[in-house]
N, C-alpha and C positions, 0 to 999 in steps of 0.2 A: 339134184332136186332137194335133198335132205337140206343143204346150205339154204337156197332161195325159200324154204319153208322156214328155218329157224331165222332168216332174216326180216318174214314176213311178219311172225308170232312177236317178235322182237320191236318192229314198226310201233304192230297193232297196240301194243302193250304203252309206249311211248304217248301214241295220242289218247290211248283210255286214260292216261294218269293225268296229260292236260287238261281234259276235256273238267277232269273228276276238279281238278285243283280251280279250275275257270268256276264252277259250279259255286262249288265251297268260299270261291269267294264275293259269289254274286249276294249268295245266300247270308252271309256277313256281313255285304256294304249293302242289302237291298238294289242295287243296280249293278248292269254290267259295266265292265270294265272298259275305259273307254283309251283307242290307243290312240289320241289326240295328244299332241306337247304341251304342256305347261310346264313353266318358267317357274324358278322357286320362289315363294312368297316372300314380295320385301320386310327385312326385319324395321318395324318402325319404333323408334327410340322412345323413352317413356317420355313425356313433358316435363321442361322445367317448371319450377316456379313462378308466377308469372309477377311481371314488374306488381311493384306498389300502384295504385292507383293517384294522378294529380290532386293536387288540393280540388275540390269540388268547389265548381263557380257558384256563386249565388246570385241573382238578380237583386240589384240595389234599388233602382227606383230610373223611372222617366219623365219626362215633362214635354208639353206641345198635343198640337194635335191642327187637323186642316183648319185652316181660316186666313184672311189676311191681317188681325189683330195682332198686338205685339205679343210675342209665345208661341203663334203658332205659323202654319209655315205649308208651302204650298210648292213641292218637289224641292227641298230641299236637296244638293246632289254632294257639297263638301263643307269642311270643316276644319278650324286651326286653331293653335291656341299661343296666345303670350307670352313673353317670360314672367307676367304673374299668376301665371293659370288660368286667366280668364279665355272664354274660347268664343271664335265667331263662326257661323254659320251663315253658308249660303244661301240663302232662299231663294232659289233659282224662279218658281213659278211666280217671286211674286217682285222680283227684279231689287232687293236689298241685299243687306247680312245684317245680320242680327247677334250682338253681343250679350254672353252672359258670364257669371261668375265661375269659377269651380263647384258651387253647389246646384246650378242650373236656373240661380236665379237673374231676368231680365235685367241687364243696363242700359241698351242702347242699341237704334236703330239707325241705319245709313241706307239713303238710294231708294228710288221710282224707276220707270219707267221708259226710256227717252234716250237720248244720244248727247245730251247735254252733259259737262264737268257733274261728277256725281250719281248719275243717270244710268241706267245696264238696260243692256236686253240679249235676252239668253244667257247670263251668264253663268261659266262652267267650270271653275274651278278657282282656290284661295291659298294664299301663302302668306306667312308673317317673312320678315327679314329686316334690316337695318339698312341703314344709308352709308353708315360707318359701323364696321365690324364689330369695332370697339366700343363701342359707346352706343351704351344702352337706351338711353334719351332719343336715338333714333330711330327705334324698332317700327316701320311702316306695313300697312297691311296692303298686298296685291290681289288684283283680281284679274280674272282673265273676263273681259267682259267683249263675249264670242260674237253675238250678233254686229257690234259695232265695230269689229276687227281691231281693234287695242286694249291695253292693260292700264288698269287705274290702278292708285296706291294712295294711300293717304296716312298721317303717321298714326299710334295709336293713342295720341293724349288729342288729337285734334278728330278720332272717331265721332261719330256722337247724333243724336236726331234732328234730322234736318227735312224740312219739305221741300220739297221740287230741286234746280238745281244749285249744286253747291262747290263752289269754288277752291273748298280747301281739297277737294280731288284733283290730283293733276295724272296727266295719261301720255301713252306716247304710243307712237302706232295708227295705222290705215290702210286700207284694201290694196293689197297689191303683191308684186313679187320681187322686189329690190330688197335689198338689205333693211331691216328695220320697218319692211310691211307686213300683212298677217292675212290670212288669206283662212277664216273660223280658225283660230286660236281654241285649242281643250286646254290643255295642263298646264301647269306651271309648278317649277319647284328651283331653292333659291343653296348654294353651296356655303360651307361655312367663309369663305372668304365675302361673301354678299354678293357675289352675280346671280344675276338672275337668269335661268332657260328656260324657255317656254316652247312650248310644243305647238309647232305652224303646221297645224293638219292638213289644210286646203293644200298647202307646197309642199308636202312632206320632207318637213326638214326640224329641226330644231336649231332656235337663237339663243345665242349667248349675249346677253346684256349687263353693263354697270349698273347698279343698285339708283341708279336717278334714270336708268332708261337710255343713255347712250349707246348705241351700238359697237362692239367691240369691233374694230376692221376685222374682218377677214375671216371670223370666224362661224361659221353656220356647219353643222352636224353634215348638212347635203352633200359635201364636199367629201365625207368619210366614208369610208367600207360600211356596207350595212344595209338593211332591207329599211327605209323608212315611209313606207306606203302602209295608206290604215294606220297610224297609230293614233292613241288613246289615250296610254298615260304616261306619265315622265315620272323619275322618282331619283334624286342624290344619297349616297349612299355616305354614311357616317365614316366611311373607314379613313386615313390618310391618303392611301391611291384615287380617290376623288373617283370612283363610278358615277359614271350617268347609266341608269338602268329606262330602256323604253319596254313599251307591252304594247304588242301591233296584232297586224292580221294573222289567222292560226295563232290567237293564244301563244306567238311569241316573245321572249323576254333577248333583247340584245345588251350587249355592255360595250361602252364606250368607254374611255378616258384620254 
């Protein structure tokens, strides 16, 4: 009996000193102790210094505004520019382009209305390029001119304001799905060798064409690996490996070569 009593005294003694230690330390943190796990707190690292900030853009200056007058411009949707700087605009709502300076002053207006040499409707996109690679004197201006399912081009010393239609536009292309048809043309973009591809949405395919618009045998994008449903826009890419970059449906970007 002696034993099971000093074992008992012994117990008691054990949980009175928890009990007391539990107290003391409630009375310490203000709450009790809680015997839930927590994880040790991640050590998080002091911050660097953070980059320098870009040159700060400044706004230069604008010009246009809606109307059909020369200057301004009516859904305008692209835009190109020369190898003297000067750059042309599409004015899609009001079926021209419109040429200005480098400092955004007006020179000259091309294109109505119509299906006629000169003539657009809906048109959707613009490219400069040459006829010969080499040789500057033939830098010609493309259009993709969508509604009428082919691309006009005209050079850029023979741009210039004209009414109704006008002959110095030559085109090539019409509704269809053969080689050298176009079935609503969007894009168009030209490689440094001077072909031209232009983006056949209706067919989804992209053409490979000579800078006067012949069709190359054999070659149309349709024929290659790749998703080309839905696309958008075409784009050449400067490097040597000659990418053709497209942008389609789901905000995709593929690369050809």
């Amino acid at each position: 009996m002696r034993r099971s009593w000093r074992w008992f005294v012994l117990f008691a003694a054990v949980v009175a000193g928890a009990t007391a230690a539990a107290a003391q330390n409630r009375d310490s943190n203000g709450s009790t102790p809680s015997l839930e796990y927590k994880p040790p707190r991640a050590v998080i690292p002091e911050p660097k210094a953070p980059h320098p900030l870009p040159p700060k853009t400044v706004f230069a200056e604008s010009f246009g505004s809606f109307g059909i007058t020369t200057g301004s411009f009516d859904g305008p949707v692209d835009v190109a520019r020369d190898a003297l700087g000067n750059f042309y605009v599409l004015d899609a709502g009001n079926n021209r382009i419109q040429k200005f300076d480098k400092s955004g002053n007006f020179l000259a207006t091309s294109g109505t209305s119509g299906s006629r040499p000169g003539q657009f409707n809906r048109p959707s996109a613009i490219a400069l390029g040459r006829l010969v690679p080499t040789d500057p004197k033939t830098e010609v201006v493309y259009v993709v001119d969508s509604g009428n399912d082919r691309i006009q081009y005209t050079t850029v010393e023979d741009f210039g304001t004209t009414a109704g239609s006008d002959q110095r536009w030559k085109a090539w292309g019409r509704r269809g799905s053969w080689k050298g048809d176009f079935n609503e043309p969007r894009d168009i973009t030209i490689d440094p060798r001077g072909f031209v591809y232009v983006l056949d949405k209706g067919n989804d395919r992209v053409q490979r064409f000579f800078p006067n618009g012949d069709v190359e045998p054999g070659y149309t994008f349709e024929l290659f690996k790749g998703n080309l449903i839905d696309l958008v826009s075409i784009a050449f890419s400067d490097s040597r490996l000659g990418f053709i970059y497209t942008l389609g449906a789901g905000c995709v970007v593929q690369q050809f070569r």
